[in-house]
N, C-alpha and C positions, 0 to 999 in steps of 0.2 A: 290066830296071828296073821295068815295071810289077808285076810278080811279086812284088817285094820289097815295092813300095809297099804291094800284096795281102796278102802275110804279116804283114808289120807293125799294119796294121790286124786284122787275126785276132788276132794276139799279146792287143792291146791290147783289145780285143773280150773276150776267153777272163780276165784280167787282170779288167777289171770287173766280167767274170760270176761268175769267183772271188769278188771283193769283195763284192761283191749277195749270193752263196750263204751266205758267213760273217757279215753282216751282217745278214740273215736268220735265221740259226740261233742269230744270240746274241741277236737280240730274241725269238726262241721262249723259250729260255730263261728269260729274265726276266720273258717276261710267266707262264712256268708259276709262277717261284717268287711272284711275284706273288697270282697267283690261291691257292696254297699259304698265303702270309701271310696273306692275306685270309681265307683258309676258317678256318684253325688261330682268328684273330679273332673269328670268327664263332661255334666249337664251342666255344671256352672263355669266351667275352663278356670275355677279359681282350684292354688295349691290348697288350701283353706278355704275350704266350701263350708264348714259348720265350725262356728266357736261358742264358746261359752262365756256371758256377761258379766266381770267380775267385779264391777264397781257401781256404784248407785249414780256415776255421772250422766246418764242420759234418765232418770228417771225425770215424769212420771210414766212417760210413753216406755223406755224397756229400762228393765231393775235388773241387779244384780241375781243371776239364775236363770235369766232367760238363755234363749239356743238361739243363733241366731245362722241364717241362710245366706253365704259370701256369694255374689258374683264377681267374676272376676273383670276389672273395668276395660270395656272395649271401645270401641271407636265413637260411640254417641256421650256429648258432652258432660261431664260434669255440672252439677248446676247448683247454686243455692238453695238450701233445703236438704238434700241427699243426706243420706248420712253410709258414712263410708268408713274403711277399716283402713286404717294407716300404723305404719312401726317406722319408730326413729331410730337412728344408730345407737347405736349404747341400748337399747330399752327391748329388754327380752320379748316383753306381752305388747303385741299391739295394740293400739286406741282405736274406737270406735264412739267417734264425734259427728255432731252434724253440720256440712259445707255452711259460713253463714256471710263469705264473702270468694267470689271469685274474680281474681284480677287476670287478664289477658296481657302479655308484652306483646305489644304492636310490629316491634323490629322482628323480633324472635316466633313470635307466634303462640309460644310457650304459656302454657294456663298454670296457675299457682291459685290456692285454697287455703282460705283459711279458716280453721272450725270452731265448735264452742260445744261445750255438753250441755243438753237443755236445763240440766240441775246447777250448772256453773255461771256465777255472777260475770266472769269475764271471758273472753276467748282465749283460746288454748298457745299461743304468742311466747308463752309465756315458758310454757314444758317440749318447745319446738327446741329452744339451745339457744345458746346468746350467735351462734350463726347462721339460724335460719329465721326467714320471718314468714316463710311460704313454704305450702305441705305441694310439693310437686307431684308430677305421676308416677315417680322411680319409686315414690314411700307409699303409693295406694298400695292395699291390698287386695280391696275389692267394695263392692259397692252391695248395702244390706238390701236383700230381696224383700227378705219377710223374717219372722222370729216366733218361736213357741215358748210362752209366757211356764216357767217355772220349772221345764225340763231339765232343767243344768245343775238346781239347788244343789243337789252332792257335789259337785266338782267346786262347787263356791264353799260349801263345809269343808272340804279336803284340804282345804288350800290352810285353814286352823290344823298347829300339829295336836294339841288337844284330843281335836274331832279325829285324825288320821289313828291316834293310838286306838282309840274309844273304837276308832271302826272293826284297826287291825284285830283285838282285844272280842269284840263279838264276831265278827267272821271266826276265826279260831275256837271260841268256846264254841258256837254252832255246829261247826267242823268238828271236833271232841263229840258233844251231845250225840251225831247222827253214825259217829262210829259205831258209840257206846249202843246207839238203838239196833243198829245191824246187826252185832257182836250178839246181842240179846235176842234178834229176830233169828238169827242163824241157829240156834241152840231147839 
């Protein structure tokens, strides 16, 4: 009888220490991607250094899935061509168009842009608001560096509740399966 009492407490022992070691390993994790967020923040001075491309409006050059690389926009011009990440009032997700006119006011000094998505028949004039006719530099968010062609796909599936069940639904049975193997390997 004491024996068992002994194993028991070991079980339970080895159980925690499991618990502790995973526990451990997933705040490693977090805090690398962390310190990762923060750097990428840091080299691009944008709050939004990486997003993900959620519409086929810039295709053929970036699709839906791409990653893409913000800078955040500093003192060197704006220019036709650029393609740049802008958010308008009311519109949660920002856009990511390419500059395809810049107007200068002469009095003011002030530069206004106007963009077009390379896959859209007209320019973007249109999803600005019946009170803007110019994306200003208060709506940049930054200006795309560079992009990694297909990194993002999950996050563009995610965004289907479908896919989001379908994922919840395999992660969990996964999760089940590798108990059930442990439970098995532990014996």
């Amino acid at each position: 009888m004491p024996g068992q009492v002994e194993g028991s407490r070991m079980a339970r022992s080895s159980i925690v220490r499991k618990f502790l070691e995973e526990a451990l390993d997933l705040g490693k994790a977090a805090g690398l991607a962390l310190v990762i967020w923060q750097s990428l923040i840091y080299v691009t001075g944008s709050p939004t250094p990486v997003m993900v491309v959620l519409t086929g409006s810039m295709e053929p050059g970036i699709r839906a899935g791409d990653v893409l690389v913000v800078r955040a926009v500093d003192e060197r011009p704006v220019r036709a061509g650029d393609i740049v990440v802008f958010r308008l009032e009311g519109r949660e997700i920002p856009i990511v168009h390419r500059v395809v006119r810049v107007h200068e006011d002469r009095l003011t000094g002030e530069v206004e842009l106007l963009t077009k998505g390379d896959a859209n028949p007209y320019d973007d004039l249109i999803i600005y608001g019946p009170d803007l006719e110019w994306i200003r530099r208060e709506h940049l968010v930054g200006r795309v560096v560079c992009f990694v062609p297909y990194l993002g796909k999950i996050t563009v599936l995610l965004r289907n509740k479908s896919a989001k069940f379908i994922a919840t639904a395999a992660l969990g049975f996964t999760m089940l399966l590798l108990g059930f193997r442990e439970r098995f390997n532990d014996r």
